[in-house]
C-alpha positions as CSV (number, residue, x, y, z in Angstrom):
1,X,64.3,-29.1,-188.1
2,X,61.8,-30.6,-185.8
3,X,60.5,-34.0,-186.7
4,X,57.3,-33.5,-184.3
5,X,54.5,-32.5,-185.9
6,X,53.0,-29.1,-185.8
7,X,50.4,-30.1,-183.2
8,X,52.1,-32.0,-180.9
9,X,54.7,-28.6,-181.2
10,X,51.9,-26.0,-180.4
11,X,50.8,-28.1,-177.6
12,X,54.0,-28.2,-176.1
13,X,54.6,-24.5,-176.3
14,X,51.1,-23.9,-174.4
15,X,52.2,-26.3,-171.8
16,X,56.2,-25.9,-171.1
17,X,56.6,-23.7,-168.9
18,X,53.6,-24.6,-166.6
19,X,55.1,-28.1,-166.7
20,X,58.8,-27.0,-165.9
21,X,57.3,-25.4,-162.6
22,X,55.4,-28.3,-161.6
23,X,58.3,-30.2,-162.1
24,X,60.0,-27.8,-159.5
25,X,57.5,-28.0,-157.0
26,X,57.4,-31.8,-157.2
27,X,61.6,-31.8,-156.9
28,X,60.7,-29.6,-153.2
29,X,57.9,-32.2,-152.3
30,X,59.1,-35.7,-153.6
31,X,63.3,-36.3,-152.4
32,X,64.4,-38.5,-155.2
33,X,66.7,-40.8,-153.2
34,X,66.3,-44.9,-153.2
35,X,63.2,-45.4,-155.2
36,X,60.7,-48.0,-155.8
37,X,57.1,-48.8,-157.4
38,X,54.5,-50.9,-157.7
39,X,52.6,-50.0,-161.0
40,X,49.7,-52.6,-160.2
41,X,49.6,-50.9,-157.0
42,X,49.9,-47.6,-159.0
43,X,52.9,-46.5,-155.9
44,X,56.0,-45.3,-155.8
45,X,57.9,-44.8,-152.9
46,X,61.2,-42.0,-152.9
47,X,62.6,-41.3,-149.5
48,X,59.8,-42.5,-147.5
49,X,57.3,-40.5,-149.3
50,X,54.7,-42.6,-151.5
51,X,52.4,-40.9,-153.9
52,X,50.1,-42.3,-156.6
53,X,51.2,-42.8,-160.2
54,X,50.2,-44.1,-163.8
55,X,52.5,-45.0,-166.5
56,X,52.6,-43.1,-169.1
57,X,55.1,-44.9,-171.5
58,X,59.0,-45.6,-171.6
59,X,61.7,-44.4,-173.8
60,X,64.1,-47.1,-175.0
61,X,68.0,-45.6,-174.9
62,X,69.0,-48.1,-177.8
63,X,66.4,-47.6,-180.1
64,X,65.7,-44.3,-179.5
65,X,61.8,-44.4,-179.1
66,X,58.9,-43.4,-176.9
67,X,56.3,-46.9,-176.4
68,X,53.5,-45.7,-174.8
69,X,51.9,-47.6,-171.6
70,X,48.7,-48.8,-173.5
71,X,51.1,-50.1,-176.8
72,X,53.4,-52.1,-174.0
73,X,52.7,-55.6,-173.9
74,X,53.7,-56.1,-170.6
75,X,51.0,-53.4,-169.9
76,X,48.3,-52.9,-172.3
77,X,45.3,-50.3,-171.8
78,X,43.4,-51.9,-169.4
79,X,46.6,-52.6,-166.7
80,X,45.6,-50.0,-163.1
81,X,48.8,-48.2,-163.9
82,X,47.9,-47.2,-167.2
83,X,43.8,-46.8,-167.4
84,X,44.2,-43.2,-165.5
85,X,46.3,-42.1,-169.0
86,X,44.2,-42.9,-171.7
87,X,42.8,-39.7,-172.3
88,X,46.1,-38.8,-174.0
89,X,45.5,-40.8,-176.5
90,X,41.8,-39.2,-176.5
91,X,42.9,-36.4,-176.9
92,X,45.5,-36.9,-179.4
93,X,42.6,-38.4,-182.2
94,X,40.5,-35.3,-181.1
95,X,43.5,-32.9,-182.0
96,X,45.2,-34.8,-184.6
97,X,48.7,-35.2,-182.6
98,X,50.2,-38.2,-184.2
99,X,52.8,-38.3,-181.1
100,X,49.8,-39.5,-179.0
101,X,48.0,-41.8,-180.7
102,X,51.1,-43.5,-182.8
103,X,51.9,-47.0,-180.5
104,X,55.8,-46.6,-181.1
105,X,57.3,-43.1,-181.9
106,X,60.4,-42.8,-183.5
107,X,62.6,-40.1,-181.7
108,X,65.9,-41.1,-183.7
109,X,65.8,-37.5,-185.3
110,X,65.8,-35.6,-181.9
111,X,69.2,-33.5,-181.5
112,X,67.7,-30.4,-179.2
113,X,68.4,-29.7,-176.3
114,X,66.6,-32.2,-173.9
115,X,68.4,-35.7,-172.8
116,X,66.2,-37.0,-175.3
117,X,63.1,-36.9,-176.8
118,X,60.8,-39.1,-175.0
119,X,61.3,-36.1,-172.4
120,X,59.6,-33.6,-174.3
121,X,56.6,-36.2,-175.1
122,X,56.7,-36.9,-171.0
123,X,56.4,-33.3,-170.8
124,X,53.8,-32.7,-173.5
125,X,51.8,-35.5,-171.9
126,X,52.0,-34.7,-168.2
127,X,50.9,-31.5,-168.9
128,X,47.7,-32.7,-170.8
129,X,46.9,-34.7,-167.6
130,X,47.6,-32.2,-165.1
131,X,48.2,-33.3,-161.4
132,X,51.4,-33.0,-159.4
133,X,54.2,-33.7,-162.5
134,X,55.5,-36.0,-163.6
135,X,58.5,-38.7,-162.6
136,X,61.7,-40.2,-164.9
137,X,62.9,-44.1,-163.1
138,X,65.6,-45.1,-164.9
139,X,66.3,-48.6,-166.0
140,X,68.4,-50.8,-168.1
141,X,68.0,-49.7,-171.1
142,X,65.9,-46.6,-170.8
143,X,63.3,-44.4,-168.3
144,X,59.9,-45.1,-167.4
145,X,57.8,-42.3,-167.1
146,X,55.0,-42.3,-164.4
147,X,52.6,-39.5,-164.1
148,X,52.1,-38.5,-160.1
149,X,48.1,-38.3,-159.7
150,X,47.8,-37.8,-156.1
151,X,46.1,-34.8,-154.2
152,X,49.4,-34.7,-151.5
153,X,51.6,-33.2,-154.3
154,X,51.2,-29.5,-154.3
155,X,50.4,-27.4,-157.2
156,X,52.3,-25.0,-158.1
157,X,52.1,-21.7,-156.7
158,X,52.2,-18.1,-158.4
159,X,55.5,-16.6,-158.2
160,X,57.1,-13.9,-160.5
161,X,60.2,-14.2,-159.9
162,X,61.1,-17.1,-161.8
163,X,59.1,-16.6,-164.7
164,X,61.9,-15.2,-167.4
165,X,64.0,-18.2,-166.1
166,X,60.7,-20.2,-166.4
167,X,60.0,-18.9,-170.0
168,X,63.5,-19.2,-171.3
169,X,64.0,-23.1,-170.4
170,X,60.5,-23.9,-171.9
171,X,61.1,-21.7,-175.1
172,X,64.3,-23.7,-174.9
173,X,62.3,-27.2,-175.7
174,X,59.1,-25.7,-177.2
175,X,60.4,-23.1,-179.4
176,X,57.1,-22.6,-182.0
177,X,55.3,-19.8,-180.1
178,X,56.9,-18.5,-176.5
179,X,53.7,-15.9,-176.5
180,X,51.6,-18.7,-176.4
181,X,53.9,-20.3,-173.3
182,X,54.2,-17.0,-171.4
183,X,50.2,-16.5,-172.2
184,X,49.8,-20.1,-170.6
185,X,51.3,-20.0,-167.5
186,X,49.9,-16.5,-166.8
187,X,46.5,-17.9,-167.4
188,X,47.4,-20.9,-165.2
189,X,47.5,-18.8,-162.3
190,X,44.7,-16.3,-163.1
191,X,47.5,-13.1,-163.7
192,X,45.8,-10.8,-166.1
193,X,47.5,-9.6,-169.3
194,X,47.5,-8.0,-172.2
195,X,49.3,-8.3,-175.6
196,X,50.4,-5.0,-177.2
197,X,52.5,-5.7,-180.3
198,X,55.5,-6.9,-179.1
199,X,55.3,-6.6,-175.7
200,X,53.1,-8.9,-173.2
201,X,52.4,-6.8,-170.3
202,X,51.2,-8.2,-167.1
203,X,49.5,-7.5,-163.8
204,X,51.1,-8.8,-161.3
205,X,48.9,-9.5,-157.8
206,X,49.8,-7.5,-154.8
207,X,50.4,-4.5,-157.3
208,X,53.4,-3.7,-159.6
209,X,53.5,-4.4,-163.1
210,X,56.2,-6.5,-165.6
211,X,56.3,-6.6,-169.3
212,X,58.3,-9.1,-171.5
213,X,59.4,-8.6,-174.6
214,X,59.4,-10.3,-178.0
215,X,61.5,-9.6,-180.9
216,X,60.2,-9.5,-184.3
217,X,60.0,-13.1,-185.0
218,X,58.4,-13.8,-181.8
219,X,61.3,-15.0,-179.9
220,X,61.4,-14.2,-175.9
221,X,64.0,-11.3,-175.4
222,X,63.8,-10.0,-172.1
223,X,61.5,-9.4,-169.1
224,X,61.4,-6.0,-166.8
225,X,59.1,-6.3,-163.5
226,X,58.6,-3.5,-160.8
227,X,57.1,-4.9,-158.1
228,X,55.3,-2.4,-155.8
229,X,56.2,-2.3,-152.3
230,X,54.1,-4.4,-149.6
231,X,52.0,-1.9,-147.0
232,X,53.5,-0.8,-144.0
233,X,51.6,-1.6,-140.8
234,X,51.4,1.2,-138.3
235,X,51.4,0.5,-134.4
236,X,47.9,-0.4,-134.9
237,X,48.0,-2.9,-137.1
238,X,46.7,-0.7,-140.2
239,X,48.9,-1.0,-143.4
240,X,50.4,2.2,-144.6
241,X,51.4,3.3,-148.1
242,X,54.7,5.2,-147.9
């Protein structure tokens, strides 16, 4: 049984699986080789590329808990790195997620399927803020987590293809309402839907349509797509439908 609470758990369904392909997109643009960073400076550098960052907490190995960037004091609310983050916590009082607005969370509970669960509250947390994703530096004794707020990290694009690998992972670590994290990402990128029973069929630009289905209990069972054929130019440039 999850120890998060219900909120922080429908939040995280909404956001998963538009978080897991950010996270893709910022694996392509960011090569995570020798790293380093300068949270005053808000930088870090991977590979020779440097984009902008703020710290959104740190998850302690030993203990098994997620301190958030404001609650550090090495940090505190008003350090450069962590002033861009504060509307999680903003957010959290406004919603009533305890996981955002409690200094210290105690993740000693967690046994899914993340490395831990300070991951899923990076998650929940990056995708509250938005931006380019968000980034893991290890250290003794646990992982920083630094959300990437800089305009050079692309967004993520539309793409169908990976959406039932998309929607599987996310249901994976956000398990409450897959509809709700299929509905999300589809609305992320502007792809009209509509839900009929069990079935979420969608509209997929450039023609072609794909449905996935649910089971009774809502799970995520399977997803069909026929995509329709691109136009054919002719010799004089006009597209053709064959």
């Amino acid at each position: 049984m999850s120890g998060f609470s219900p909120a922080f758990e429908r939040l995280g369904a909404a956001l998963a699986a538009v978080v897991l392909q950010q996270q893709e997109t910022l694996a392509e643009f960011l090569p995570r080789e020798d790293w380093s960073a300068d949270l005053t400076a808000r930088t870090y550098t991977s590979g020779g590329v440097t984009v902008r960052v703020g710290l959104l907490g740190s998850y302690a190995t030993r203990e098994r808990t997620w301190l958030w960037g404001w609650a550090n004091p090495q940090f505190g609310e008003d350090h450069p790195a962590v002033r861009p983050t504060l509307p999680i916590r903003a957010i959290g009082e406004r919603l009533g997620i305890p996981e955002f607005t409690t200094p210290e969370v105690d993740l000693s509970w967690y046994e899914g399927p993340a490395g831990h669960g300070g991951e899923l509250v990076a998650m929940a947390a990056g995708g509250v803020l938005g931006g380019g994703g968000y980034i893991g530096a290890g250290y003794d004794g646990g992982s920083a987590y630094l959300h990437v707020d800089d305009p050079q990290a692309p967004p993520a694009g539309w793409d169908p293809v990976p959406v039932p690998r998309l929607l599987t992972n996310a249901t994976s670590l956000f398990a409450r309402e897959p509809r709700l994290t299929l509905a999300r990402l589809l609305s992320r990128h502007r792809v009209p839907y509509r839900e009929r029973g069990e079935v979420t069929e969608v509209l997929l630009p450039g023609g072609g349509t794909a449905r996935a289905f649910f089971d009774n209990r809502g799970r995520f069972v399977r997803w069909e797509s026929d995509l329709a054929a691109a136009p054919v130019p002719d010799d004089h440039g006009v597209p053709l439908v064959h």
